[in-house]
VOPAGU-2260 file (C-alpha; in pm, 1 decimal, decimal comma):
REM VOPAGU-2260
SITE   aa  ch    i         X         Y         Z
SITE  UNK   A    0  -12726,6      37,1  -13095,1
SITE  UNK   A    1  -12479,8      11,5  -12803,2
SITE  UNK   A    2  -12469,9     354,8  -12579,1
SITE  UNK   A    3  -12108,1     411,0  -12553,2
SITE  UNK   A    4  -11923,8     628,1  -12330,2
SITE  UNK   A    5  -11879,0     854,2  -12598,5
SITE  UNK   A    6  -12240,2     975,2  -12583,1
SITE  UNK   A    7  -12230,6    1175,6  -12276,4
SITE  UNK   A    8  -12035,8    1195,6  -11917,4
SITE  UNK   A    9  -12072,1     853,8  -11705,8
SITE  UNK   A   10  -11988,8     955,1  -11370,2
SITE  UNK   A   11  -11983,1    1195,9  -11158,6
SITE  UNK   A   12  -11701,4    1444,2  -11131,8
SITE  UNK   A   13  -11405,1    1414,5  -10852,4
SITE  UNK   A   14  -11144,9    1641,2  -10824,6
SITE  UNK   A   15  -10811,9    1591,4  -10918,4
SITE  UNK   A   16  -10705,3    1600,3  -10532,2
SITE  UNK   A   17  -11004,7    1387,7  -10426,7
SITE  UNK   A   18  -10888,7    1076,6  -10699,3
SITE  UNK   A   19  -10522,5    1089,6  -10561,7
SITE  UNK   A   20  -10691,8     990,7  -10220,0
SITE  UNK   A   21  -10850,4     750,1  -10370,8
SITE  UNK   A   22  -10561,6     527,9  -10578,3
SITE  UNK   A   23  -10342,6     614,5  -10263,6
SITE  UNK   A   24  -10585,6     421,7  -10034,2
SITE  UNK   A   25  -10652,1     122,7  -10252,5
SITE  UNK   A   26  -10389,0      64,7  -10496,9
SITE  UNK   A   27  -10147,7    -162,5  -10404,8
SITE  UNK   A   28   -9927,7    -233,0  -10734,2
SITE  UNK   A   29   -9758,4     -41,7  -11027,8
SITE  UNK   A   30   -9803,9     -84,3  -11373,4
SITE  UNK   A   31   -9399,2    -174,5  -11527,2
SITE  UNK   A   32   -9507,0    -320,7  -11863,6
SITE  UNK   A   33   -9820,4    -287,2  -12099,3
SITE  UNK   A   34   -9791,6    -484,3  -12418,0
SITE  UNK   A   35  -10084,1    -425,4  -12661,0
SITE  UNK   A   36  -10141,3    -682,3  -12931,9
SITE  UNK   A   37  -10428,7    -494,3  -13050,0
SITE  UNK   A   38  -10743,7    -265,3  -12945,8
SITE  UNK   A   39  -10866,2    -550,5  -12779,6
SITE  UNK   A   40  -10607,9    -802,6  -12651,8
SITE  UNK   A   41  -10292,7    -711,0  -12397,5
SITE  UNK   A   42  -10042,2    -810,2  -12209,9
SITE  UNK   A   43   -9943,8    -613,9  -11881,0
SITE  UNK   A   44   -9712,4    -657,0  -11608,7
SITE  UNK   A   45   -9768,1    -524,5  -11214,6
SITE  UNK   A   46   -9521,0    -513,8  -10944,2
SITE  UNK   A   47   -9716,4    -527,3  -10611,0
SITE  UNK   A   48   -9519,1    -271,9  -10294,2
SITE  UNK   A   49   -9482,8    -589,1  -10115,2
SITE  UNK   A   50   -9321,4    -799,1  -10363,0
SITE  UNK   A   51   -9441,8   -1082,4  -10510,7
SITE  UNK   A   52   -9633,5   -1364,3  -10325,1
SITE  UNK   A   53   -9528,0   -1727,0  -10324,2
SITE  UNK   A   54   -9752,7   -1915,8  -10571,5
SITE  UNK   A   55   -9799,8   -2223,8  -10794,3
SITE  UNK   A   56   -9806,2   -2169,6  -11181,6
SITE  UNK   A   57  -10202,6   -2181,1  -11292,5
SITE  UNK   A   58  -10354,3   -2004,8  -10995,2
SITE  UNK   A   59  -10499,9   -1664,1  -11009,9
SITE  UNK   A   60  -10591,5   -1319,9  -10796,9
SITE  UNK   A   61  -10755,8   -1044,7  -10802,6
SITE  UNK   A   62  -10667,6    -703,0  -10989,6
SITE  UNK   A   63  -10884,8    -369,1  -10979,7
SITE  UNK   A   64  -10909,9     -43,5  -11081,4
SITE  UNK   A   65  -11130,5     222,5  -10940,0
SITE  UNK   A   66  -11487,0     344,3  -11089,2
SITE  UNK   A   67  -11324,2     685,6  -11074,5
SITE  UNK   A   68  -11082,3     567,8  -11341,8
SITE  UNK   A   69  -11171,3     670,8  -11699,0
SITE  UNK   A   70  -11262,3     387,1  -11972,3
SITE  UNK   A   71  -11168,8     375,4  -12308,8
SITE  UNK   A   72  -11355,2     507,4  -12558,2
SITE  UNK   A   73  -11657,6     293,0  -12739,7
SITE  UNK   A   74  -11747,6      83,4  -12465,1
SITE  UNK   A   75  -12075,5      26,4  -12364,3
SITE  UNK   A   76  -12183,9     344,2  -12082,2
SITE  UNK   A   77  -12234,6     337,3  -11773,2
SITE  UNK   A   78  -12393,1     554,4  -11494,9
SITE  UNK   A   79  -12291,8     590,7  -11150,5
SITE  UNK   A   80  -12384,1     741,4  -10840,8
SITE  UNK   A   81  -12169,7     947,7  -10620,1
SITE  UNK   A   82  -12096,9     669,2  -10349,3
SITE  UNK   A   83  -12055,0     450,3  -10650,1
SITE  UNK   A   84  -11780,0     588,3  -10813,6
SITE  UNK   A   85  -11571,0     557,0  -10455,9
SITE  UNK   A   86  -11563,9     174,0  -10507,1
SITE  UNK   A   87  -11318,1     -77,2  -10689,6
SITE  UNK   A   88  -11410,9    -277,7  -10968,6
SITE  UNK   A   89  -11214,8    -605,4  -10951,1
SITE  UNK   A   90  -11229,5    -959,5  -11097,0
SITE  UNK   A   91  -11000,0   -1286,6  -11076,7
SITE  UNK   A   92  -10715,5   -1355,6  -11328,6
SITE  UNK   A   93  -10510,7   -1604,8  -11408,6
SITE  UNK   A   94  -10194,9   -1532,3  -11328,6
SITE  UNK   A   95   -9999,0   -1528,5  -11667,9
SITE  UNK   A   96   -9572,2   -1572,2  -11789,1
SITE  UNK   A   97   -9379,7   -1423,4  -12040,4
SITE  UNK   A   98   -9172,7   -1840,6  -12051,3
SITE  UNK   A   99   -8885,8   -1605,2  -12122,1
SITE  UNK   A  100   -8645,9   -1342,2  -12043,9
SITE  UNK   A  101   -8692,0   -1020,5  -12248,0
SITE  UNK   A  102   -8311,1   -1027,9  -12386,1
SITE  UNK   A  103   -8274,1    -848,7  -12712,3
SITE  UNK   A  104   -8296,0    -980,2  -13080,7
SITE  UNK   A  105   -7934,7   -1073,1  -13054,2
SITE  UNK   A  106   -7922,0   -1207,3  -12688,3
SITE  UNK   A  107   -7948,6   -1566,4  -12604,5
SITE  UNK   A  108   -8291,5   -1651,5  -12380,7
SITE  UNK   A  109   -8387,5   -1855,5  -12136,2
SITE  UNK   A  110   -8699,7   -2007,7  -12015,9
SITE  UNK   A  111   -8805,8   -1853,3  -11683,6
SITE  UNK   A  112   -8822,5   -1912,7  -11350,7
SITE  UNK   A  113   -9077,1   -1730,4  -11109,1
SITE  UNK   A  114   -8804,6   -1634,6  -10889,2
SITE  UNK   A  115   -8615,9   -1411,1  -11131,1
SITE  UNK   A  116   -8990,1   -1187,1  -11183,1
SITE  UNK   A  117   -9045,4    -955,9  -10951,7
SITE  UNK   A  118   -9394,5    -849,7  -11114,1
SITE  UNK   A  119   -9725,2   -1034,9  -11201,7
SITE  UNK   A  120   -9832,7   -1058,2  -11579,4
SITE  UNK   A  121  -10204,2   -1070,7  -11706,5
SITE  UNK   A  122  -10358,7   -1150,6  -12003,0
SITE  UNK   A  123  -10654,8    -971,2  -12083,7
SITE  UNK   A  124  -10906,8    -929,4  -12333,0
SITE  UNK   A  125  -11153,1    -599,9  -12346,7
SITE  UNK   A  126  -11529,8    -670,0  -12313,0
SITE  UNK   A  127  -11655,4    -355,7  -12411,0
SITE  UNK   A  128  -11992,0    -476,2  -12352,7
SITE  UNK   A  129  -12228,5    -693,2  -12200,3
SITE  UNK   A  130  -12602,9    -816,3  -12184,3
SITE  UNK   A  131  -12642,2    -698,0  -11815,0
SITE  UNK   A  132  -12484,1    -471,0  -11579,3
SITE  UNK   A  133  -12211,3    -298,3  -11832,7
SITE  UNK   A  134  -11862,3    -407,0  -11780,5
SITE  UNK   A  135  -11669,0    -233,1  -11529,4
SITE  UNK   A  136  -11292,9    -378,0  -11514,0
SITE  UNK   A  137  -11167,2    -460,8  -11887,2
SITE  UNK   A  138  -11321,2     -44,6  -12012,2
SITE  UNK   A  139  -11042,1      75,0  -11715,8
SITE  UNK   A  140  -10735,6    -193,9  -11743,3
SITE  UNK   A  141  -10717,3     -98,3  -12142,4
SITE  UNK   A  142  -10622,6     275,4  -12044,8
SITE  UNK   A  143  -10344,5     154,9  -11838,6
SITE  UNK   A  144  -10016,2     294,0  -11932,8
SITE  UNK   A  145   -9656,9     223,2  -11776,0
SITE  UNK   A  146   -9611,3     382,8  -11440,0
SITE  UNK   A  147   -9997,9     368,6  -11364,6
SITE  UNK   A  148  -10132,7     264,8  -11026,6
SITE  UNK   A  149  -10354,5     -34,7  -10937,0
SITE  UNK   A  150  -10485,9    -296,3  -10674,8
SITE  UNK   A  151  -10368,8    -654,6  -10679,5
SITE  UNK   A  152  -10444,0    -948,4  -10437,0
SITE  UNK   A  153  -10209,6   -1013,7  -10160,7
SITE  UNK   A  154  -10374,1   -1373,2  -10184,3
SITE  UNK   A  155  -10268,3   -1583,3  -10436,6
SITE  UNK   A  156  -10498,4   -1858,1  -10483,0
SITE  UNK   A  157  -10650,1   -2163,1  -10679,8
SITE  UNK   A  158  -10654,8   -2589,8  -10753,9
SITE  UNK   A  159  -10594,0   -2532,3  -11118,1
SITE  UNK   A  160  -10162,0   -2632,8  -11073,8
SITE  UNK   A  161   -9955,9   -2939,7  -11164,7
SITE  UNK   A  162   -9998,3   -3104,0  -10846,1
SITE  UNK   A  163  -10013,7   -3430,9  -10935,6
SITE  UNK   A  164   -9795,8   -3461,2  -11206,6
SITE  UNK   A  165   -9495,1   -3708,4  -11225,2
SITE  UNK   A  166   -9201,1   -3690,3  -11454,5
SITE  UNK   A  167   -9223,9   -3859,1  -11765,8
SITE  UNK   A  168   -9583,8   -3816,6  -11790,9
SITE  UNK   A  169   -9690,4   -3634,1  -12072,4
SITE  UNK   A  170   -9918,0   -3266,5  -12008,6
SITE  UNK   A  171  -10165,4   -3204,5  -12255,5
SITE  UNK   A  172  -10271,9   -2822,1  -12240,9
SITE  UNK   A  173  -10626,2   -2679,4  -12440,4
SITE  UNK   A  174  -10750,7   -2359,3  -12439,7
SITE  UNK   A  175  -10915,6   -2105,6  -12587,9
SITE  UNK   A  176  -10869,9   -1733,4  -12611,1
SITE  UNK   A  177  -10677,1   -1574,9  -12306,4
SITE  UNK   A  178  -10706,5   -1896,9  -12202,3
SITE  UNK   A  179  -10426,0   -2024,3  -12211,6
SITE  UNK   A  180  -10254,4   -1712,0  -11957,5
SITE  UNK   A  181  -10225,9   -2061,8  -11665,1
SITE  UNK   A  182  -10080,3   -2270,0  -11945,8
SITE  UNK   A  183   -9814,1   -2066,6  -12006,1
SITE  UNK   A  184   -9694,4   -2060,6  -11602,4
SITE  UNK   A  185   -9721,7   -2457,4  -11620,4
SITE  UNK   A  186   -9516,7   -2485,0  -11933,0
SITE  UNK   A  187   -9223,9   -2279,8  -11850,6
SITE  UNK   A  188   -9258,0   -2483,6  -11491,4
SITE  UNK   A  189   -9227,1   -2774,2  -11657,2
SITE  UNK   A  190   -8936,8   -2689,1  -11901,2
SITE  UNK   A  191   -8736,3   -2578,7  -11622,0
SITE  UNK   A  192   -8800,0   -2909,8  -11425,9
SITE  UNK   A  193   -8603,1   -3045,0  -11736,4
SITE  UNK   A  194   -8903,8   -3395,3  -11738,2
SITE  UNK   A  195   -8897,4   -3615,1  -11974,2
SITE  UNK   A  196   -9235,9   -3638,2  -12097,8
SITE  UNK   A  197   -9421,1   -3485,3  -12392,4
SITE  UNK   A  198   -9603,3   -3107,7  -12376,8
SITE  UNK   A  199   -9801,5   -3022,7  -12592,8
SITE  UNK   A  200  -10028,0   -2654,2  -12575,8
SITE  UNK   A  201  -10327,2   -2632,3  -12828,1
SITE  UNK   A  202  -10467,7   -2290,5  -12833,6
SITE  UNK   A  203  -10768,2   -2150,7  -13032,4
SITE  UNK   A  204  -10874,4   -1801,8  -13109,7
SITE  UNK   A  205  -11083,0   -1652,9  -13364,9
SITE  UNK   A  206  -10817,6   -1491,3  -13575,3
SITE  UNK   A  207  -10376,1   -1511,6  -13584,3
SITE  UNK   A  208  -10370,0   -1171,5  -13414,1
SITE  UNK   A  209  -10524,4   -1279,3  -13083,9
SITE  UNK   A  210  -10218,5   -1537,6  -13052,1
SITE  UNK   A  211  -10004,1   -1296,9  -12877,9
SITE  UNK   A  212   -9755,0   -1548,2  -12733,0
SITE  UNK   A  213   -9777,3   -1725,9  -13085,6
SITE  UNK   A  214   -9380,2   -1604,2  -13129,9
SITE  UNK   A  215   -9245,4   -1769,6  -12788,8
SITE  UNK   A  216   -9388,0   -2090,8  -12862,2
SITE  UNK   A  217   -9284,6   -2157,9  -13145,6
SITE  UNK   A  218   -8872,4   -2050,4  -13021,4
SITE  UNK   A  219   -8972,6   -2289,0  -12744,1
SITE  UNK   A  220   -9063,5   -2571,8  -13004,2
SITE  UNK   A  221   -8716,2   -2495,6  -13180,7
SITE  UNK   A  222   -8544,0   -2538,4  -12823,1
SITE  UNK   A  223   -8734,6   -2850,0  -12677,0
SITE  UNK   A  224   -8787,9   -3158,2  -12873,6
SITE  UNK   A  225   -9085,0   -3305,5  -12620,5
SITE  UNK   A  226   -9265,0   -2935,9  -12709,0
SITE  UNK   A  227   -9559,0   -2903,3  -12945,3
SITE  UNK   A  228   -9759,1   -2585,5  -13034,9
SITE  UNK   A  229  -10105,8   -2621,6  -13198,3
SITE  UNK   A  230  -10245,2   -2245,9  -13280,4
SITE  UNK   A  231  -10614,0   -2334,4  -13402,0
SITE  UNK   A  232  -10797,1   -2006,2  -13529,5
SITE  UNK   A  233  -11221,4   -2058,1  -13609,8
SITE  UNK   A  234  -11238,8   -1782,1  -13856,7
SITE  UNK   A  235  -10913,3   -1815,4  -14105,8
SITE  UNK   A  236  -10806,3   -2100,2  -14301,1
SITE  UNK   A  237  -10430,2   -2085,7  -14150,0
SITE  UNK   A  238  -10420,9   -2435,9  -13948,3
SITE  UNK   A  239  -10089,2   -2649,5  -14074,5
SITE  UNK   A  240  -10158,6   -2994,0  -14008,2
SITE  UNK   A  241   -9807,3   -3104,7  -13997,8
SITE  UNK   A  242   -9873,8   -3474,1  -14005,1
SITE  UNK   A  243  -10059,2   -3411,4  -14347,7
SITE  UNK   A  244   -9820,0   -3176,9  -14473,2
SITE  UNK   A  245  -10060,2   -2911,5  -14543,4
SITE  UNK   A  246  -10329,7   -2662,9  -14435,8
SITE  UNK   A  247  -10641,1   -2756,1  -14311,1
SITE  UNK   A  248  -10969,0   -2492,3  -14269,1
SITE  UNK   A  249  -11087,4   -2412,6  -13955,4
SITE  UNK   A  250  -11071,0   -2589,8  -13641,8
SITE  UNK   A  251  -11150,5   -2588,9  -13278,3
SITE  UNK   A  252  -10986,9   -2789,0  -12973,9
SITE  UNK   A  253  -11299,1   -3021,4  -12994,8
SITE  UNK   A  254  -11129,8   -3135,4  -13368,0
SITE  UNK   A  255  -10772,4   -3221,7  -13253,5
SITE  UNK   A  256  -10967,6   -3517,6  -13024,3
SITE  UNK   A  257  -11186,9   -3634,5  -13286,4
SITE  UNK   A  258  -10944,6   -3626,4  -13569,9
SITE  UNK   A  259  -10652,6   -3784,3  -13446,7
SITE  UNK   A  260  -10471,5   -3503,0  -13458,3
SITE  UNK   A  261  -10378,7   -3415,4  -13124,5
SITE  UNK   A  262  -10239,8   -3790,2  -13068,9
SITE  UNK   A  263  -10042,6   -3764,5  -13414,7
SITE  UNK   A  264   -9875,0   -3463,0  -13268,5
SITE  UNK   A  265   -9758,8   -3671,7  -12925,5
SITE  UNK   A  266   -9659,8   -3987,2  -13133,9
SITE  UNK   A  267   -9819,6   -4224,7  -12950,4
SITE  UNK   A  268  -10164,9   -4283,7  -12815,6
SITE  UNK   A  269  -10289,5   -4109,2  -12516,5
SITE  UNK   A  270  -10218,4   -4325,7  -12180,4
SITE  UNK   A  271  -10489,2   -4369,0  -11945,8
SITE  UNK   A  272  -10220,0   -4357,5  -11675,2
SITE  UNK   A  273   -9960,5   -4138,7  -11824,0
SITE  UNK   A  274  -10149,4   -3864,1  -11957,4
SITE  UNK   A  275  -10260,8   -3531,0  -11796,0
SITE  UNK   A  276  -10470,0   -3273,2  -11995,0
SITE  UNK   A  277  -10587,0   -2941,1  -11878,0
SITE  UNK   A  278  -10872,7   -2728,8  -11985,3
SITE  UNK   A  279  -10927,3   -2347,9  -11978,7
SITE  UNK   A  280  -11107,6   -2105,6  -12091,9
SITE  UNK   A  281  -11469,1   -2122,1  -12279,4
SITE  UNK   A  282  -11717,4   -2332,9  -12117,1
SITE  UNK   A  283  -11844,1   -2465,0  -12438,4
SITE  UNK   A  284  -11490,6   -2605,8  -12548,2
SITE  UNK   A  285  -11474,9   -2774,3  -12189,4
SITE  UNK   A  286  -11815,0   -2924,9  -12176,3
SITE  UNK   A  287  -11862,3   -2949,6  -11790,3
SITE  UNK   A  288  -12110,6   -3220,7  -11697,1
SITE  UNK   A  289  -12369,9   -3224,2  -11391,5
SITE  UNK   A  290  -12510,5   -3486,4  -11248,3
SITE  UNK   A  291  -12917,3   -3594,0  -11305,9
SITE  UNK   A  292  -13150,4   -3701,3  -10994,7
SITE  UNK   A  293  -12973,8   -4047,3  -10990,9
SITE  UNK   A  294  -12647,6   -3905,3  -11091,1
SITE  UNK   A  295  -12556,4   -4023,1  -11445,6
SITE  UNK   A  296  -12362,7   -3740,7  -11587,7
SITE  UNK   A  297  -12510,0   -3487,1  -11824,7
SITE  UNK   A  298  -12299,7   -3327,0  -12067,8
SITE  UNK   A  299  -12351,6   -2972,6  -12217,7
SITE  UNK   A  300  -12404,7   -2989,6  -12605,3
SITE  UNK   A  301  -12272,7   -2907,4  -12819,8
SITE  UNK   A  302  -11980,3   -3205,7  -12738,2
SITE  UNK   A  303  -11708,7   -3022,3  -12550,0
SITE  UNK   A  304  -11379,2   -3171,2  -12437,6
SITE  UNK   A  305  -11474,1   -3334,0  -12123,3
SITE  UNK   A  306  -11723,0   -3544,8  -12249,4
SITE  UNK   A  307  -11459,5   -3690,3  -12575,6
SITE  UNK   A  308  -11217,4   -3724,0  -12304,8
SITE  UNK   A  309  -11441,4   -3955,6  -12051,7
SITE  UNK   A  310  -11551,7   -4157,5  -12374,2
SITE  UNK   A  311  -11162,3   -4252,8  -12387,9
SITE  UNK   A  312  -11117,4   -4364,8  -12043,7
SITE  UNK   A  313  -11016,9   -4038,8  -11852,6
SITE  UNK   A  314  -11198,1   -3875,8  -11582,3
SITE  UNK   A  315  -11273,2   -3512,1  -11460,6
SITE  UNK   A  316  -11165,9   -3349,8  -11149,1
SITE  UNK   A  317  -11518,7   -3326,0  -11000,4
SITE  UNK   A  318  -11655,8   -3272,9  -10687,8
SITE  UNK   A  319  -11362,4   -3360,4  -10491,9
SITE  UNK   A  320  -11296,8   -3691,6  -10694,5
SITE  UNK   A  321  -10935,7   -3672,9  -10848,7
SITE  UNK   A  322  -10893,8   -3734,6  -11222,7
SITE  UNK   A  323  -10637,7   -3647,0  -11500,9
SITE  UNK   A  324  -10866,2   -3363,7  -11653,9
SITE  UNK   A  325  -10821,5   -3075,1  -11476,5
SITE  UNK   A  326  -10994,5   -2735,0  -11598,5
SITE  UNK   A  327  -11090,9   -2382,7  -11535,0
SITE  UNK   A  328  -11412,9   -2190,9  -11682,2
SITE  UNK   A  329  -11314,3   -1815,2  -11760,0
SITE  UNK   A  330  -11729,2   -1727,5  -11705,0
């Protein structure tokens, strides 16, 4: 059975004047938005003292929260040492979008540009535990509250952007989980470019409740006709396969490719030349391949994304080569 932090103190004790020192000398940001979709998914939004660094949609940078911060409860425990609980606990994150403005049930919307946020927004789901060393980051971020201090890279960073993308191509985006947190920077990118080619964004979670942008895309698939939104869940029969006008059981990403599916919903057949699909989150759905002693590719079983995309003609930004399947591993 799991040792939570429940079971006894985890660290040791700092006074109240002693923590103030500490999130005065490290933090960096403040909390201006926490949106919790449940106990274990949320959305939050930081405005860094500085302002917010110039960046491409799909990168990433670090956020982190002290050890001296408390965790929620019923995560797995954890002991530290005095010196310890002086340090920061950080990790990379996408950076994420709301698409659109926050304008009230009866106010028109618009997607997005980066310039009109002053504040970054993550997408973040609690780990509250792990084979190893017990997780430090995801235990702290879930106690966050409006208002709240924290650190956030000045350095805004990453290959995982649109370069390379022409108008009237079409951008195929699959992901799973928080996942798709780059996607949704790309997309509302793209929609404000005003391109002509199709986007579609797949995305597949475990149940409908860990969708929680499930409501914007599907106002942005009412707005833009060359917009498709494929919400895939593995553990409820909810999937509408529209071009079979009816529901379908469960599915992964890895289905949409071997189905048909995914080309159904672009109306015409993926284009060797026109087509650029990108890949993020689980390793397993992406199916990275590494090379043998005389460097034929090996890929991962079971068959992930990669692999049913190279059988088709495309090919994998890998190491260094350019390709039209870009991607992004979340571990």
């Amino acid at each position: 059975m799991m040792e939570t932090n429940r079971t006894r103190p985890m660290t040791p004790l700092l006074t109240d004047e002693e923590v103030a020192d500490l999130r005065r000398a490290n933090y960096n940001s403040s909390v201006t938005q926490v949106r919790r979709v449940h106990d274990e998914l949320m959305v939050f939004r930081a405005r860094p003292d500085g302002g917010v660094p110039p960046y491409q949609a799909g990168q990433f940078t670090l956020v982190g929260l002290g050890y001296w911060e408390p965790r929620v409860p019923d995560t797995q425990a954890e002991f530290l040492t005095d010196d310890e609980v002086r340090k920061i606990a950080n990790r990379a994150y996408s950076i994420s979008f709301p698409i659109v403005n926050d304008a009230g049930a009866h106010a028109a919307k618009h997607v997005l540009h980066r310039a009109e946020c002053d504040f970054l927004e993550f997408y973040v789901a609690l780990v509250r535990e792990s084979a190893g060393t017990p997780p430090a980051l995801t235990p702290r971020l879930f106690g966050l509250n409006p208002g709240d201090r924290l650190f956030v890279g000045t350095k805004i960073s990453g290959h995982y952007t649109l370069s390379g993308v022409a108008d009237g191509q079409d951008v195929i985006f699959l992901a799973t989980g928080t996942g798709e947190a780059p996607h949704n920077a790309m997309i509302a990118e793209l929609l404000t470019r005003g391109r002509s080619g199709r986007i579609i964004s797949a995305v597949c979670v475990r149940q409908r409740v860990d969708l929680a942008y499930h409501t914007v895309h599907l106002a942005l698939e009412q707005q833009f006709p060359n917009y498709r939104y494929l919400p895939l869940t593995t553990r409820e029969p909810i999937n509408l396969d529209r071009n079979h006008a009816g529901y379908v059981g469960k599915q992964y990403i890895q289905d949409l490719l071997t189905t048909g599916r995914l080309e159904a919903e672009l109306g015409h057949a993926f284009r060797r030349n026109g087509t650029h699909f990108f890949l993020c989150g689980s390793p397993a759905m992406i199916g990275v391949p590494h090379a043998d002693e005389e460097g034929r590719r090996i890929y991962p079983r079971p068959t992930g994304v990669v692999e049913l995309l190279e059988q088709r003609g495309f090919h994998a930004n890998l190491h260094g080569h350019s390709g039209n399947i870009h991607f992004e591993k979340y571990w």
